[in-house]
N, C-alpha and C positions, 0 to 999 in steps of 0.2 A: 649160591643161595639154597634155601631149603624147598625147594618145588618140588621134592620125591617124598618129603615126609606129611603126615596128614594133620590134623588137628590135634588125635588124641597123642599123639606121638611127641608131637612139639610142647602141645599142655603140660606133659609128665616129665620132662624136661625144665617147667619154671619152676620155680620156688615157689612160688606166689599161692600156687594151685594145692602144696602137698597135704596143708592141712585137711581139707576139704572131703566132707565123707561122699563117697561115692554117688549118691542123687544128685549132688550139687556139684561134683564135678562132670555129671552126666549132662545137669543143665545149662553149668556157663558152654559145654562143648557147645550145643546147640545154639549160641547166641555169639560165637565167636568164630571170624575168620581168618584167613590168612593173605597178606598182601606181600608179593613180591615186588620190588620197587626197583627199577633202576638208580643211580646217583642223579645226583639234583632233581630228585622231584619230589613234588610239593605235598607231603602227609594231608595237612590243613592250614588255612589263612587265618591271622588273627580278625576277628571279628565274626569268622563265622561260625552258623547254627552246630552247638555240640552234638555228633552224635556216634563218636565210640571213641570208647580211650585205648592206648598202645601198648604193648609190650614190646621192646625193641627185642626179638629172637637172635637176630645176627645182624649186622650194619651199626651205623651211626647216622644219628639225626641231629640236627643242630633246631636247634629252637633261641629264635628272634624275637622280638619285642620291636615296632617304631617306634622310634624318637621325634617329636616335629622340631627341625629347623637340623636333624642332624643322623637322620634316614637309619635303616633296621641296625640294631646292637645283638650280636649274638648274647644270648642268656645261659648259655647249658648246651652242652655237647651231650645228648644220653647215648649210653654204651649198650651193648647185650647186654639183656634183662631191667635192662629202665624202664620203668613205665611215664610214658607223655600221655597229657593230654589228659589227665586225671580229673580234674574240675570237670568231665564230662559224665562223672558218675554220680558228681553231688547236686544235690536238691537245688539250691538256689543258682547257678551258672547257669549261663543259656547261651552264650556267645563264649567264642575260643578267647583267650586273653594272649596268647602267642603265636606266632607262625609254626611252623612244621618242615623241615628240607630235608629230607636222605645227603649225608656228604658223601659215601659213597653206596653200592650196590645195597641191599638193605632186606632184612623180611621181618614183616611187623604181626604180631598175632591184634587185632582189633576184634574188642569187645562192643557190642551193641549198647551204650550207655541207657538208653530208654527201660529196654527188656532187664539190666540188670539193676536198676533201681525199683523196676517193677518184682522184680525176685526177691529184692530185698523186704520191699514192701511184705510181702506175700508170706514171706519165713524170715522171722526176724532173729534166728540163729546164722541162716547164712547174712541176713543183712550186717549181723553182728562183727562176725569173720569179715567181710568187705569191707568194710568203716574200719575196723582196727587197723588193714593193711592200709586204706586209704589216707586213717592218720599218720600212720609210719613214716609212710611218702612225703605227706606234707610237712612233718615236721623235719623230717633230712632237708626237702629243697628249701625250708626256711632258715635252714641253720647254714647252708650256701650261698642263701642272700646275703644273709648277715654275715658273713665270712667277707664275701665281697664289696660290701658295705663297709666293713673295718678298712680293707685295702684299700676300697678307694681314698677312701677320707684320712685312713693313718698317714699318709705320707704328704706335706702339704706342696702347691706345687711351686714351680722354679717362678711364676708368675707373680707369687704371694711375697715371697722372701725378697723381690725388688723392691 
């Protein structure tokens, strides 16, 4: 894992970050940590309080959804350089909508979602840059669902054709 490199080090490293003119990559520094995680442990629980979204630096995290009557569904595996947890950067979200697990050893950079929607507020050039990356995000993980939305449903089951 990455326990000898520091913030700015692992920052210049993400894609995410390269746009960003140097104040504003001076200020996500300050508003971002680093967590080193063993395997199986628990990023965040669905339901609860948002308050930083992830950049997966090295590991795998699996992110789950409950089902009632048919217990947690894996949703997405995020690789190095996924970002989880993203709904904790936008406006209206207040509650996690998925779980969080490291599947194995993991180091995640986390963002303070609060302080960076307050940034955004504040300089709405950088807010500009954050939203755009944030649409990016969302429209990839939707076009996943929908990918697996087709698979489910394209193929009908062995139960139906009886």
């Amino acid at each position: 894992m990455n326990t000898k490199k520091n913030i700015k080090e692992i920052m210049n490293e993400i894609q995410w970050f390269n746009d960003l003119k140097p104040e504003h990559f001076e200020k996500m520094m300050q508003i971002a940590s680093i967590h080193d995680l063993p395997a199986d442990s628990e990023v965040f629980r669905e339901g609860d309080r948002q308050d930083k979204l992830y950049i997966v630096v090295e590991g795998r995290v699996a992110l789950e959804i409950f089902i009632p009557h048919q217990g947690r569904l894996r949703i997405l595996t995020a690789e190095t350089m996924d970002v989880i947890g993203w709904s904790a950067a936008t406006p209206g979200m207040r509650t996690r909508t998925a779980s969080a697990k490291t599947v194995i050893p993991s180091t995640l950079l986390g963002i303070d979602s609060e302080a960076l929607r307050q940034l955004s507020k504040e300089d709405h050039e950088f807010g500009y840059l954050v939203m755009r990356r944030m649409a990016n995000i969302i429209a990839s993980r939707l076009m996943v669902t929908r990918l697996q939305l087709l698979d489910m449903f394209a193929a009908p089951s062995e139960e139906s054709d009886a």
